[in-house]
N, C-alpha and C positions, 0 to 999 in steps of 0.2 A: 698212112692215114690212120688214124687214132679213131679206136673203134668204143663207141659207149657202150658200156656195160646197161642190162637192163634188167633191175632187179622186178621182180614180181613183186607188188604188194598186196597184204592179206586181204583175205573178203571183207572181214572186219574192222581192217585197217581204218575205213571211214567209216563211222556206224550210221551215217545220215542215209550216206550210200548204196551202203546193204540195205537198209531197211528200205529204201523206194526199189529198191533191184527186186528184192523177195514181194513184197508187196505187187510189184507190176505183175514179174512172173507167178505167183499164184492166182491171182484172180482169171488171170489169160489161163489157167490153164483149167480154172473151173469152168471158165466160159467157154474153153476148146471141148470136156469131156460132159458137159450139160447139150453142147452142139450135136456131138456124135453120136451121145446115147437117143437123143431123139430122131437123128436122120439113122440110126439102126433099128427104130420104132417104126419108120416110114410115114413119121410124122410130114407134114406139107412145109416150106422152105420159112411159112408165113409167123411159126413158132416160134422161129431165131429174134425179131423183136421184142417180144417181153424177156427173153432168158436176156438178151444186151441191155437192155435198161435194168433187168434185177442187177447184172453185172456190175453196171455202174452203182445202183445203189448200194451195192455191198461194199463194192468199195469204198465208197464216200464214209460208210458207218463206220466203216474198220479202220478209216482216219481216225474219225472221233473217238472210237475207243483207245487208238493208239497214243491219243490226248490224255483220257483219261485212267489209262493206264499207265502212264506215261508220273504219272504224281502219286499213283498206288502204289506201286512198287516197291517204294522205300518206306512205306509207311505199316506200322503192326501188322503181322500174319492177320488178324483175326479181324480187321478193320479194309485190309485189301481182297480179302477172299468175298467177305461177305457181301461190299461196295462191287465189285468185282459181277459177282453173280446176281445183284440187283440191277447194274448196269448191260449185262450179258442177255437178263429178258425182258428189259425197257428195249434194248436196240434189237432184240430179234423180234418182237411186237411188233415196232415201226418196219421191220425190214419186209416182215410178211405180210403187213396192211396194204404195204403198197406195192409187193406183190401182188395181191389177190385183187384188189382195186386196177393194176393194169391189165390183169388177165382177163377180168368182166369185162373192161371196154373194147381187148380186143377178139373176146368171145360171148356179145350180148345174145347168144341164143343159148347159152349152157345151161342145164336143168340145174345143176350145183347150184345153192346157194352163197352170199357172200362169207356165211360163218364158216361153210364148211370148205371151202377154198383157205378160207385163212388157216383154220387149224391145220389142212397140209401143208401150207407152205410153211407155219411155224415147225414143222417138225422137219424142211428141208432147211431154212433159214438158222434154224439154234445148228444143227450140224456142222455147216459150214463157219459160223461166227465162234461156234464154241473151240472148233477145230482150229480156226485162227486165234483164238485167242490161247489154246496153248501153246501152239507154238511161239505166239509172242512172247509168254512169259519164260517157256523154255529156253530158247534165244539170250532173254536179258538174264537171266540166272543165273546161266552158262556164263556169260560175257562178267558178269559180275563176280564169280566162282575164277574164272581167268584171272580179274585184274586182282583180286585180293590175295589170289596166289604169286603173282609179278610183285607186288605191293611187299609181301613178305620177304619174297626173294630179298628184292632192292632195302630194304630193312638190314636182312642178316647180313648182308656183302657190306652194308653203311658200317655194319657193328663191328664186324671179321675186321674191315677197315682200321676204324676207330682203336679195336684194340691191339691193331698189328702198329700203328700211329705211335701206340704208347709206349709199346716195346722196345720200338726203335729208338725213340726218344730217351729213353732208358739208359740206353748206352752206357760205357764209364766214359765219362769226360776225362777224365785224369790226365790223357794226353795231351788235350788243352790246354790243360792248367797249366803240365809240365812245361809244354810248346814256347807259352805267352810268359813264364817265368823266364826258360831261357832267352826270348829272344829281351826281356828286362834286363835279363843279367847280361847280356852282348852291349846293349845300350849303354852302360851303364859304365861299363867297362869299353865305351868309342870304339868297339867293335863294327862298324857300320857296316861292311860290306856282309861276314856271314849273319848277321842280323837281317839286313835287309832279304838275302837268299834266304835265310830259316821264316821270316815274314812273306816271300811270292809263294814257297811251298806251300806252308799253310792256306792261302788265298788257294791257291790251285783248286788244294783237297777240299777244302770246306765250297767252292767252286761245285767240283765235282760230284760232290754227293747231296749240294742241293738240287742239283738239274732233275735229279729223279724223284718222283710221288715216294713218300714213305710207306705204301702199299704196292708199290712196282715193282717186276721184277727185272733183272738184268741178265745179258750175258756173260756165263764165266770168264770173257775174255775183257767183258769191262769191269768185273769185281776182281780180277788181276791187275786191270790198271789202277785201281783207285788203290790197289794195295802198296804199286811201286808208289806212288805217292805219297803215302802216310808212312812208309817206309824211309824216302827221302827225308822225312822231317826227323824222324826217330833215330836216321843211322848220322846228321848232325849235333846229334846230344851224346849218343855211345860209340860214332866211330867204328875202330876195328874191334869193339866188344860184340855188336851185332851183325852176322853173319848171315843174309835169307839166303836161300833159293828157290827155284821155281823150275816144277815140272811136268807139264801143263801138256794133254794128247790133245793134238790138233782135231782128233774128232771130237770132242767136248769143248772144244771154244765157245760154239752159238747154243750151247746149251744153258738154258734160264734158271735162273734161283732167285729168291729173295736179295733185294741189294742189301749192301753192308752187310752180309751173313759172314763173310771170312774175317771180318775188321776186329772183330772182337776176339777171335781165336786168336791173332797176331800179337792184337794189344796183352791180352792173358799171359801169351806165350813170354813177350818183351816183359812184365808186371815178376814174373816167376822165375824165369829162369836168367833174361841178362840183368836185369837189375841187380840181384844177390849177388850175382858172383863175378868175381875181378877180373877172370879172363872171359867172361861173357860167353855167349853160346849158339849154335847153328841152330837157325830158323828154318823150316823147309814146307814149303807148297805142292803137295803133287793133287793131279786128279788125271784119273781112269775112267773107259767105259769096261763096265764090267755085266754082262746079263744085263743088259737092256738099263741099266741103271747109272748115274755119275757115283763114281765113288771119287771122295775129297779126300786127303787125310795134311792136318798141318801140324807138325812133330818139331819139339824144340830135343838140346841134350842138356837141361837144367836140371834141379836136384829133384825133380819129379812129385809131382803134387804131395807123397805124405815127407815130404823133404821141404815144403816150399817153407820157407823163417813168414814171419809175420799172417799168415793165408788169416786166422780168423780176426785178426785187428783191422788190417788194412786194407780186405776186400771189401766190398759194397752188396755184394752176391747178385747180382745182376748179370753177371757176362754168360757164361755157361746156362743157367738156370732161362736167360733169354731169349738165347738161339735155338732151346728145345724146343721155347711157348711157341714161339713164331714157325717153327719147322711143324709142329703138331697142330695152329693155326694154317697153314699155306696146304700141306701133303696129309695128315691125319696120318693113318696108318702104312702109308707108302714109303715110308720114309725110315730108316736107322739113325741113330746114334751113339755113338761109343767113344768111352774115355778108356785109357789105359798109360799106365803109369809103370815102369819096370824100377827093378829091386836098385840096380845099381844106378840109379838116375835115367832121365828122360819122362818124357810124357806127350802121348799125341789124343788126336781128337778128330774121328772120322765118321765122312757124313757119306750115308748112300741116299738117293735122291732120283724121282725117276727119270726118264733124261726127255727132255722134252725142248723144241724149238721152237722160236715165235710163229710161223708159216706151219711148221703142225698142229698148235692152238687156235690160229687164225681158221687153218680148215677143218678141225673138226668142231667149233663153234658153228662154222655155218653149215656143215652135216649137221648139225644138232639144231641147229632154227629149222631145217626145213624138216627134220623127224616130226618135231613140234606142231609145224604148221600141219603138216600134213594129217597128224593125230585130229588137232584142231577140227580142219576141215573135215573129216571124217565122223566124226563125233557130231557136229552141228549139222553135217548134212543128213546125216543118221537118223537123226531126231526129224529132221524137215521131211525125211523121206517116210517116215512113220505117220507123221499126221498127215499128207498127202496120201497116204493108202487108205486111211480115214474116210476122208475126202472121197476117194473113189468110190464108196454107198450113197453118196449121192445122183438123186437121177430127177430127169425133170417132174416137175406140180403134178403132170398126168398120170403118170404113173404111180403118183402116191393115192392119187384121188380113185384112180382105177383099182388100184391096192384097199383101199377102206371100205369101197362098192362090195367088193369079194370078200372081206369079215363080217360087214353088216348082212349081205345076204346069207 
């Protein structure tokens, strides 16, 4: 039986959500500790009445401001703040009027007047609206401080993208060129059949290395196969002049790199050392794990780069120079590179790389969403939890009324 997986989604995830979630639960819970602070007064049960009706009206008001906050927000510091705090003692006006208007009706013997009724409740009313209202803008700050930081992210990953796009593209064609010359020159000369074979390779490869995103990476074991590939087209032009091999540790197969990163070593290698010379030369592939890292090295026995005939005519300077960008784009500093050329001929090219699998990326991303989330909700409950302690100086009308009786006398 196939069991679903069931991811949790964030508080935030639906902001419509959260905000009637937060909304419910804080008014319930001014209405729970306005309840308890006056049944610890030993107030009579008859009190719970007006604090449920202030209840509701606070609520209602703190919709409307959630309207009108709701269009401030985005609008100049200096035009939100000030609209802000004109509409913060417009609705704590109306919240205390009708406060103090349901407490006389359901206290028509109280010596208090209705002025002085209101000025207490304005001073329990601005607390609680003011209190929500920073949290609400704390909440949208945050939430806006979040997306413009995801916003960025997804920018630099588009750009990292874009430019790892262009690198690749970059490439030397020249095998191409050579490819589609020779299989001309087979045609040409009614060679049909290795024409047609030097024609499927090429389909293969060029096959093969569009399946993947020019920003993906791949297994060593699949940038091994696209090598025999492009290698079957290459060893139909020079034959027994090129020589590979491949030495490939079965623990570094499912280890990931950049695609096409080895293509251009190979193509160099073919460009320098078989082309010049008449008996042609050994190509060779090896990669090791070494200290936690892939190390690659692909080493020809050509006349070694300060030997190569033609090197500043007939390069493009693209190869070499490309798989640095793109290694210093993908690893940054994790990463080596080394050329090395000896006196008597040869020249290799070795890459250390950290050694990383798809299934160990898959799961330290999702360790790294829920660090995230977890930060997240911490932080915003943080803030919640701060203005609810706020919150807690509040105490019922009577006791503020009682409280002003004792400075006046």
């Amino acid at each position: 039986m196939a069991v679903m997986e069931i991811r949790p989604q964030p508080f935030f995830g639906n902001k419509n959500r959260a905000f009637w979630n937060l909304q419910s639960a804080g008014w319930a819970g001014v209405l729970a500790l306005r309840a308890i602070s006056g049944i610890a007064n030993g107030q009579a049960l008859s009190f719970l009445l007006p604090i449920i009706i202030s209840t509701i009206v606070g609520y209602s008001i703190s919709l409307l401001l959630s309207v009108v906050y709701q269009n401030l927000i985005h609008k100049k510091p200096i035009i939100t703040w000030v609209t802000t705090i004109i509409s913060l003692f417009i609705a704590t006006a109306i919240f205390a009027f009708i406060d103090a208007w349901v407490f006389i009706i359901q206290n028509p013997s109280i010596e208090a007047g209705f002025a002085t009724l209101f000025i207490g409740y304005v001073f329990v009313d601005l607390t609680l609206l003011g209190a929500w209202s920073a949290l609400y803008y704390a909440i949208n700050f945050f939430l806006r401080v979040e997306e413009q930081n995801d916003q960025l992210l997804r920018l630099e990953t588009q750009a990292t993208r874009a430019q790892l796009a262009m690198l690749r593209y970059q490439l030397n064609p020249h095998f191409l060129f050579n490819t589609l010359n020779s299989i001309s020159t087979l045609v040409l000369l009614k060679q049909t059949e290795p024409a047609n074979a030097m024609l499927s390779r090429l389909s293969s490869f060029l096959r093969h290395t569009l399946v993947n995103e020019v920003h993906s990476r791949v297994t060593l074991a699949q940038e091994v196969e696209t090598l025999h590939l492009y290698l079957d087209i290459e060893k139909m032009r020079f034959e027994e002049r090129l020589r590979p091999s491949f030495d490939i540790d079965p623990a570094v197969r499912n280890a990931l790199l950049p695609s096409l990163l080895l293509q251009p070593l190979v193509e160099n290698a073919i460009k320098y050392a078989v082309t010049p010379m008449e008996e042609g030369a050994d190509i060779s592939v090896s990669a090791r794990l070494k200290n936690g890292k892939v190390r690659i090295k692909v080493s020809d026995t050509g006349p070694g780069k300060n030997n190569m005939p033609g090197q500043s005519s007939g390069s493009t300077g693209v190869g070499l120079g490309n798989i640095q960008e793109r290694l210093n784009q993908a690893y940054g500093e994790a990463h080596t590179f080394e050329t090395k050329s000896s006196a008597g001929g040869g020249f290799s090219v070795t890459i250390s790389l950290p050694f990383e699998t798809r299934q160990q990326i898959e799961r330290e991303a999702a360790q790294d969403s829920a660090t995230i989330e977890q930060i997240r909700n911490e932080a915003i409950f943080g803030e919640h939890a701060s203005d609810k302690n706020q919150g807690n100086l509040v105490t019922n009308p009577a006791a503020v009324l009682s409280h002003q009786k004792d400075l006046n006398s």
